[in-house]
LUMMAR-601122 format. One record per residue (C-alpha): residue number from 1; x, y, z. Coordinates in nm, 3 decimals. Layout:
! LUMMAR-601122
seq:x:y:z
NUM:X:Y:Z $
...
//
This chain:
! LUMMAR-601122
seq:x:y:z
1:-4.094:7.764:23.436 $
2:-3.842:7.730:23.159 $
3:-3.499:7.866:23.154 $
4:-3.586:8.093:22.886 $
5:-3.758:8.414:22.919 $
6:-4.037:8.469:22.778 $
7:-3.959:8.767:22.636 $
8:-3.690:8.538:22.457 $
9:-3.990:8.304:22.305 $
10:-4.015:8.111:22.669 $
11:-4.336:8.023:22.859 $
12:-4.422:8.340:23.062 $
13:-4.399:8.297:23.458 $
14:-4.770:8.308:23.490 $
15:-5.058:8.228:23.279 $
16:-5.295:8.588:23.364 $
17:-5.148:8.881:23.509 $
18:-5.025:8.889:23.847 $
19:-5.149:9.239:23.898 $
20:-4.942:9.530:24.115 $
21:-5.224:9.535:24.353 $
22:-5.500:9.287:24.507 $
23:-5.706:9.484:24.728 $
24:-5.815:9.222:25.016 $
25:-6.140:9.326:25.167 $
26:-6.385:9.274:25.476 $
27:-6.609:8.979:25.408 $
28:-6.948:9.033:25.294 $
29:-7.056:8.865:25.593 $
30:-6.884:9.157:25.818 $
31:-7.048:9.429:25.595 $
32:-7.423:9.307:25.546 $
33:-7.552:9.402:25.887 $
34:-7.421:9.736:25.873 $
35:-7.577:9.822:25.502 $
36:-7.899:9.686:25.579 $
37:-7.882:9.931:25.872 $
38:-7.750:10.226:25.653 $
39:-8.031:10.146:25.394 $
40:-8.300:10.131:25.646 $
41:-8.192:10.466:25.873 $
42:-8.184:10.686:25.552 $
43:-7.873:10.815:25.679 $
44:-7.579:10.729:25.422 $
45:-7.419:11.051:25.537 $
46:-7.261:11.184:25.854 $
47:-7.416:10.881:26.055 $
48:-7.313:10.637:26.350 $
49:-7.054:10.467:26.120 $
50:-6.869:10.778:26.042 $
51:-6.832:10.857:26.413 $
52:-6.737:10.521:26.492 $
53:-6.460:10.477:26.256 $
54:-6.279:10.821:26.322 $
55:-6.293:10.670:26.696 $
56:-6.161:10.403:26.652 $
57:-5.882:10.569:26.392 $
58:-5.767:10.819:26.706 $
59:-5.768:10.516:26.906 $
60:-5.528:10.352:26.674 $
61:-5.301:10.619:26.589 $
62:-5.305:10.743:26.966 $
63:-5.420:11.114:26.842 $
64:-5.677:11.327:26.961 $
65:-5.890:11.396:26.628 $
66:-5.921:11.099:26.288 $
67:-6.138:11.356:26.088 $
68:-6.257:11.140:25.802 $
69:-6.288:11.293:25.469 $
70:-6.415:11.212:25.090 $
71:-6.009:11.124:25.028 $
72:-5.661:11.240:25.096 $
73:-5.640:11.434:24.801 $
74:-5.897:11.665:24.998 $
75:-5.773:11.606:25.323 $
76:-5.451:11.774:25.191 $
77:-5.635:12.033:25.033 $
78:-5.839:12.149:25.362 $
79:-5.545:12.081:25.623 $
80:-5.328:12.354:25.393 $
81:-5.613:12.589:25.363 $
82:-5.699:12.558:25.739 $
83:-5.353:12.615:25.871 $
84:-5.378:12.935:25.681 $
85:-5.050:12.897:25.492 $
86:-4.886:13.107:25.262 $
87:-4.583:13.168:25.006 $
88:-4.379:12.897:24.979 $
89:-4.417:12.513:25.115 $
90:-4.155:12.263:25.098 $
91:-4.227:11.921:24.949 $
92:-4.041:11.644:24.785 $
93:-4.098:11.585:24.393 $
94:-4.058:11.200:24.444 $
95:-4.442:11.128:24.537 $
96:-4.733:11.089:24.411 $
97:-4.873:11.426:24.182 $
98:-5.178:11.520:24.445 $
99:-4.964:11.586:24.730 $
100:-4.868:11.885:24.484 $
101:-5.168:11.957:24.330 $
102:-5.348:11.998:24.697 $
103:-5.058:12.321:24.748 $
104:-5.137:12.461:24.395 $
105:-5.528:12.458:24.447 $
106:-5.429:12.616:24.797 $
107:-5.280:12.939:24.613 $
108:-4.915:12.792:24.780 $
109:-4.589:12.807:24.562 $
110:-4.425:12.439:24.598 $
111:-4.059:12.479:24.628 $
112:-3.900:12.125:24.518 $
113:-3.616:11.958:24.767 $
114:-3.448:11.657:24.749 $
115:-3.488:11.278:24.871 $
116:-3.293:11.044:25.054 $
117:-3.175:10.775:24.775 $
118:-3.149:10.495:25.043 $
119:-3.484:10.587:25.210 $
120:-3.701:10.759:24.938 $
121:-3.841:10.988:25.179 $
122:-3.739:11.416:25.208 $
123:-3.359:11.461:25.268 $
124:-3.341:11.716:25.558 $
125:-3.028:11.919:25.482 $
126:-3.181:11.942:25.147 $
127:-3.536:12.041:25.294 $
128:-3.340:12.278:25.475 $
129:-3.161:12.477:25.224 $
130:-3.495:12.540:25.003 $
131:-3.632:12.766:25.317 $
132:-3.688:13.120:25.216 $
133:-3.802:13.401:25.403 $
134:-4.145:13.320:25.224 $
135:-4.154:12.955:25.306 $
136:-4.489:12.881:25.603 $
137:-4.469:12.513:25.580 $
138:-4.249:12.127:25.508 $
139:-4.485:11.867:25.394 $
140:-4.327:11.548:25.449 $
141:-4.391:11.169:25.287 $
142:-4.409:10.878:25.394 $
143:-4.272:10.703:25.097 $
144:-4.407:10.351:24.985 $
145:-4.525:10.334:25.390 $
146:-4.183:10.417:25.471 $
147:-4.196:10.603:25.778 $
148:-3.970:10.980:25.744 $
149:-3.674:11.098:25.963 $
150:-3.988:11.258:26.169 $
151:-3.790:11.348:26.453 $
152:-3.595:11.561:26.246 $
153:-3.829:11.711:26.051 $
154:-3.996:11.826:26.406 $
155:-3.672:11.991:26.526 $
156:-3.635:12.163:26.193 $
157:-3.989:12.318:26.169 $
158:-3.977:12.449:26.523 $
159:-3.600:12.618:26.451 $
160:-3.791:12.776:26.120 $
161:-4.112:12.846:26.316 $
162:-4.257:12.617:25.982 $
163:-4.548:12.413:26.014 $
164:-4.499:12.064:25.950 $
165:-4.784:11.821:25.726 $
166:-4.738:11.478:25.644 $
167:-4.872:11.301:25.366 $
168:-4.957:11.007:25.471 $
169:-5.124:10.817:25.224 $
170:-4.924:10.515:25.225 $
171:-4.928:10.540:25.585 $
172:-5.161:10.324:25.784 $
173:-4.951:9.994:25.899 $
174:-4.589:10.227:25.917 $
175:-4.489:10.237:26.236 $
176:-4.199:10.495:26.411 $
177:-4.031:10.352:26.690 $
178:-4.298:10.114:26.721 $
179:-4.557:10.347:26.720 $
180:-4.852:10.441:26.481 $
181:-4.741:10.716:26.285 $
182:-4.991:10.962:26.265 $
183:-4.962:11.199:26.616 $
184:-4.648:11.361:26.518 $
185:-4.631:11.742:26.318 $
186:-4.908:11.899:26.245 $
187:-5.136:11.708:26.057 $
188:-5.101:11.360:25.899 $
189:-5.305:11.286:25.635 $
190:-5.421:10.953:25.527 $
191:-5.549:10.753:25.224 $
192:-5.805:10.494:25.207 $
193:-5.807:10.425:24.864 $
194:-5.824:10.052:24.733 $
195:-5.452:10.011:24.694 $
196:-5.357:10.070:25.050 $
197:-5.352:9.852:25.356 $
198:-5.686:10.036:25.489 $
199:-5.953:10.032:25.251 $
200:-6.233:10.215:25.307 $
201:-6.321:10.201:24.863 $
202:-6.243:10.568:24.836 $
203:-6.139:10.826:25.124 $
204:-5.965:10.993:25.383 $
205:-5.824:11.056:25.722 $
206:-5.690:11.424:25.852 $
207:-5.516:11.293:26.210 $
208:-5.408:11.619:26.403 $
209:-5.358:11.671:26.795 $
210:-5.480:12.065:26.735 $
211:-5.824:12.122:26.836 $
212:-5.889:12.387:26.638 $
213:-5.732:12.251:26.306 $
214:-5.980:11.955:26.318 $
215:-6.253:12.193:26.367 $
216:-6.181:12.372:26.087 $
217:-6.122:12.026:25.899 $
218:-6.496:11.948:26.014 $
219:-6.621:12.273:25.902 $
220:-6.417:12.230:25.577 $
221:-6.545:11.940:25.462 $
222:-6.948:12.086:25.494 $
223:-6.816:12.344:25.281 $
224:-6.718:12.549:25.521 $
225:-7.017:12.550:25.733 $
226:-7.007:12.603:26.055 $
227:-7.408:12.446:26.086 $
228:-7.566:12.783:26.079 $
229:-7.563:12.807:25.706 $
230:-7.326:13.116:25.714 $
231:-6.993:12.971:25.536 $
232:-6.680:13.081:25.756 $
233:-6.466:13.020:25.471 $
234:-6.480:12.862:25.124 $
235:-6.478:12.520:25.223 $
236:-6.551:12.180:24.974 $
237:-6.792:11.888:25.032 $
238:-6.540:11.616:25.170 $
239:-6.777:11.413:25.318 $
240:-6.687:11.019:25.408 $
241:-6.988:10.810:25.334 $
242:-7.113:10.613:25.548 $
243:-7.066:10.272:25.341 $
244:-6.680:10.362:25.329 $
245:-6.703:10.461:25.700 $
246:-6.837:10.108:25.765 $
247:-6.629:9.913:25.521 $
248:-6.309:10.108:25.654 $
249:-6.366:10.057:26.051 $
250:-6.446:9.643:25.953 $
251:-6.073:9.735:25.762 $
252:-5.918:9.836:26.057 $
253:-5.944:9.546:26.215 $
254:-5.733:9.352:25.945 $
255:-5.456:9.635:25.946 $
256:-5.203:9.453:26.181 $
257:-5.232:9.109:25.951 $
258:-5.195:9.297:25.649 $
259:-4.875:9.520:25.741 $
260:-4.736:9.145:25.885 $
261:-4.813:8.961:25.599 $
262:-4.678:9.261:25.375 $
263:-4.329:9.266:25.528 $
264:-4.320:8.830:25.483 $
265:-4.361:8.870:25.182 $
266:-4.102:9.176:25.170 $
267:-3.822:8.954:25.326 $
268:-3.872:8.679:25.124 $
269:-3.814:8.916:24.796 $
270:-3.514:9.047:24.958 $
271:-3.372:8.674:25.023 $
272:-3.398:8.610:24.672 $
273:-3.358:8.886:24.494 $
274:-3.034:9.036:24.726 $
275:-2.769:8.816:24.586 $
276:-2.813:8.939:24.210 $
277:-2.624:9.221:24.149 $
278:-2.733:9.610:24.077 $
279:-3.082:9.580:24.248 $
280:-3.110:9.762:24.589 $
281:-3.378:9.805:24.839 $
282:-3.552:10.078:24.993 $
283:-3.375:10.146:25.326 $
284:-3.563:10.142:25.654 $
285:-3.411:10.235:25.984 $
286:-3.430:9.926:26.226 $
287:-3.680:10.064:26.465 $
288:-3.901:10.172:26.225 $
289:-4.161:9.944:26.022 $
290:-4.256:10.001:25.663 $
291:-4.630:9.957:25.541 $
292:-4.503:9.852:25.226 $
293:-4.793:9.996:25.016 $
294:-4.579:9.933:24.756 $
295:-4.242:9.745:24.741 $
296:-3.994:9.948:24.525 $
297:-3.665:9.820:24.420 $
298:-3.395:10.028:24.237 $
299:-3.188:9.874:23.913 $
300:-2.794:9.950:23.857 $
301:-2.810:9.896:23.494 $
302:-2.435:9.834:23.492 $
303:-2.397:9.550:23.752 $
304:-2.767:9.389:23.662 $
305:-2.689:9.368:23.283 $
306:-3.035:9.544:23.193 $
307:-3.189:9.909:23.271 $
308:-3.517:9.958:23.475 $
309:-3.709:9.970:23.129 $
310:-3.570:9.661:23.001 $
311:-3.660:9.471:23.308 $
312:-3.995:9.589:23.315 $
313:-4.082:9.505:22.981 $
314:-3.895:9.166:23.062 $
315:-4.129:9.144:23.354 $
316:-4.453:9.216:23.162 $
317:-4.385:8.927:22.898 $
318:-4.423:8.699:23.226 $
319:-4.726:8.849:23.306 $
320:-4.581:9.008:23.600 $
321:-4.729:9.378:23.634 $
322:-4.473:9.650:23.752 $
323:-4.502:10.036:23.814 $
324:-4.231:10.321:23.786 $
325:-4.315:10.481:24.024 $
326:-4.265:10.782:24.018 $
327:-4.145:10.888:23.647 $
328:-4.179:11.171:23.537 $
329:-4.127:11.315:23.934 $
330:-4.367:11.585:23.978 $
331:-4.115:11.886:23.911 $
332:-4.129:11.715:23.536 $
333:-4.503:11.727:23.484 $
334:-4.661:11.941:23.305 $
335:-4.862:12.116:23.577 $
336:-4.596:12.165:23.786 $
337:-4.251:12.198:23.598 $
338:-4.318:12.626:23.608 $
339:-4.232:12.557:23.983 $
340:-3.876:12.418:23.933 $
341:-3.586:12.626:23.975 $
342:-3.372:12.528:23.748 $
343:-3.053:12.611:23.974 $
344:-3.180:12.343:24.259 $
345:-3.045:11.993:24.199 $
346:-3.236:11.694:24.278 $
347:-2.982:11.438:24.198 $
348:-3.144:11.164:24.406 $
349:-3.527:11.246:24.328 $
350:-3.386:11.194:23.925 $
351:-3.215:10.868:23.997 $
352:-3.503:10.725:24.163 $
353:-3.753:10.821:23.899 $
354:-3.495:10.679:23.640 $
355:-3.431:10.365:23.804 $
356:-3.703:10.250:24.090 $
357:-3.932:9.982:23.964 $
358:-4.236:9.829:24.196 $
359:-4.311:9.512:24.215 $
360:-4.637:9.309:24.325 $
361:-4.750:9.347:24.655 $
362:-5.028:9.287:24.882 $
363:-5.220:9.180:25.170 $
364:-5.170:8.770:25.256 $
365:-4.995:8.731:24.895 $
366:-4.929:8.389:24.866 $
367:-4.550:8.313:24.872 $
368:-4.537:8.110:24.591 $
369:-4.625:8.421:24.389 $
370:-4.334:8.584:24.505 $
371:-4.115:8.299:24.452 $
372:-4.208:8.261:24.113 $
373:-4.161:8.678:24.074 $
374:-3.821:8.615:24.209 $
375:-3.732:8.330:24.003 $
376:-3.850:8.519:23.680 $
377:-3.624:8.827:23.766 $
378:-3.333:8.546:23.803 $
379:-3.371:8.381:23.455 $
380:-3.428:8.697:23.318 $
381:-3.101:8.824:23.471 $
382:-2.927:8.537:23.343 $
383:-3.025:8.627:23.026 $
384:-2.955:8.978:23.052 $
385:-2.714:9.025:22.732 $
386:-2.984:8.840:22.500 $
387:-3.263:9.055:22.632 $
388:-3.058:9.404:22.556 $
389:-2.951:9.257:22.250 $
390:-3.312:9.180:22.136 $
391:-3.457:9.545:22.302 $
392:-3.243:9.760:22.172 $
//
């Protein structure tokens, strides 16, 4: 690597892009049985695997009912319909667009509150002030994999009489106080999508300790069908194949090595990248542990010399993929700005989207990757005037 960026006529960092993402997945080996088995049965629907995994998920997560589902986007959709909510639901505006959507397709009114700046995840006091008479529910995020104040959040919906959901899509690998999260509020709900730790190719887990929520999450996902062909309610077809159910439980089993290997290769960013100046770190409490589905930093465009757009087009002349996540936040987008009220200020949640930038990430990444990530963020710091100069 020279000292020049490339973005200043230097050789880039890497020869092909280092992409955000490299999903690592069961071995062929580990899969073949169980397909030839699938194929043979017929039954590539609501078979052995299925039952199986969401087992072995409650196991896990230490929760009395893993109700697998076609994907979290779903899973969000049926736990809000099931728990018969209404009016208004607090939710952050710093996540990802579908843990909205799910409330609008529920016929719920989102009401926008703030985030933590340090943690990324809902900021109670401001959770707490955007309660209304109307309000029925908090959902909750756990941001990146970065486990929320859930203890709080469980003393605040019982004071409201609220119900409390967690989207937990970036969840599996998080641990709270050195537990699973997962069996806390009323409902976590889970992604399985190629870019998380878990990977069942596309999917969902609804995790719940109420027996008659899952049921309804069961019923839910046959469209409502309770198995005598008379729908109870308007429900959707959710299923969880049973390739994904099979390729997800064979996942399970590499969760621990992944969220390990994840926070390696978090530290060793942090070592090298925490002596420049104006790039922070998403906080996590010490006796918590982040999944790091994603590892976000924030830029100070002051103290590093360069904004979070300059670096990332900086980044991308190394070949070094980056997300802004999440810009615009959802009370920006078009689908969902008619929610904002205007008079509600979410400083932090407009900060974040301004200035958080993620960087590579995933399962047993090899540390010279992140070294040479690290190393091209240095140069291109050093060269931070030059690269304005030429940008703007």
């Amino acid at each position: 690597m020279t000292s020049i960026p490339a973005i200043l006529g230097g050789e880039p960092a890497f020869v092909s892009k280092i992409p955000i993402v490299r999903p690592v997945l069961p071995p062929v080996s580990e899969l073949s049985g169980g397909l030839e088995e699938i194929i043979h049965s017929g039954m590539v629907t609501k078979g052995k695997y299925l039952q199986a995994f969401e087992r072995a998920v409650q196991e896990h997560l230490g929760v009395k009912h893993a109700v697998g589902v076609s994907s979290c986007t779903t899973g969000l959709m049926l736990t809000y319909r099931s728990l018969n909510l209404t009016g208004e639901v607090v939710v952050p505006s710093f996540t990802f667009m579908a843990t909205v959507s799910a409330l609008v397709w529920a016929g719920l009114r989102p009401v926008y509150a703030d985030v933590d700046a340090g943690t990324t995840n809902l900021d109670i006091a401001s959770a707490e002030r955007a309660i209304t008479p109307n309000t029925s529910a908090i959902v909750a995020v756990h941001n990146f994999g970065n486990p929320a104040q859930i203890e709080e959040l469980e003393d605040l919906a019982r004071r409201r009489n609220l119900k409390l959901i967690f989207d937990a899509a970036h969840g599996f690998g998080a641990l709270y106080r050195g537990v699973p999260v997962g069996r806390q509020g009323d409902a976590h709900v889970f992604s399985l999508s190629p870019t998380k730790l878990l990977i069942a190719g596309e999917g969902g887990i609804v995790a719940t300790n109420h027996d008659d929520l899952a049921e309804k999450i069961r019923m839910g996902r046959e469209y409502g069908n309770s198995g005598d062909y008379d729908s109870a309610f308007a429900g959707l077809n959710a299923r969880l194949a049973e390739f994904n159910a099979l390729m997800g439980l064979k996942s399970l089993q590499m969760l621990e090595n992944a969220a390990a290997t994840r926070n390696e290769s978090v530290s060793l960013y942090q070592e090298m990248l925490g002596t420049l100046p104006g790039i922070d770190f998403q906080q996590v409490r010490p006796a918590d542990r982040n999944s790091y589905k994603d590892f976000s930093i924030t830029i100070e465009a002051d103290a590093f010399g360069l904004t979070r757009d300059e670096l990332s087009s900086a980044l991308s002349a190394e070949n070094i993929d980056n997300r802004r996540y999440y810009d615009p936040p959802v009370h920006r987008q078009t689908a969902y700005r008619g929610f904002a009220d205007g008079s509600v200020r979410l400083d932090n949640t407009e900060y974040l989207a301004s200035n958080s930038l993620s960087l590579p990430i995933w399962t047993n990444m090899q540390p010279e990757v992140s070294t040479s990530i690290c190393e091209a963020i240095r140069r291109i710091y050093r060269n931070a005037a030059e690269i304005h100069q030429k940008l703007a």
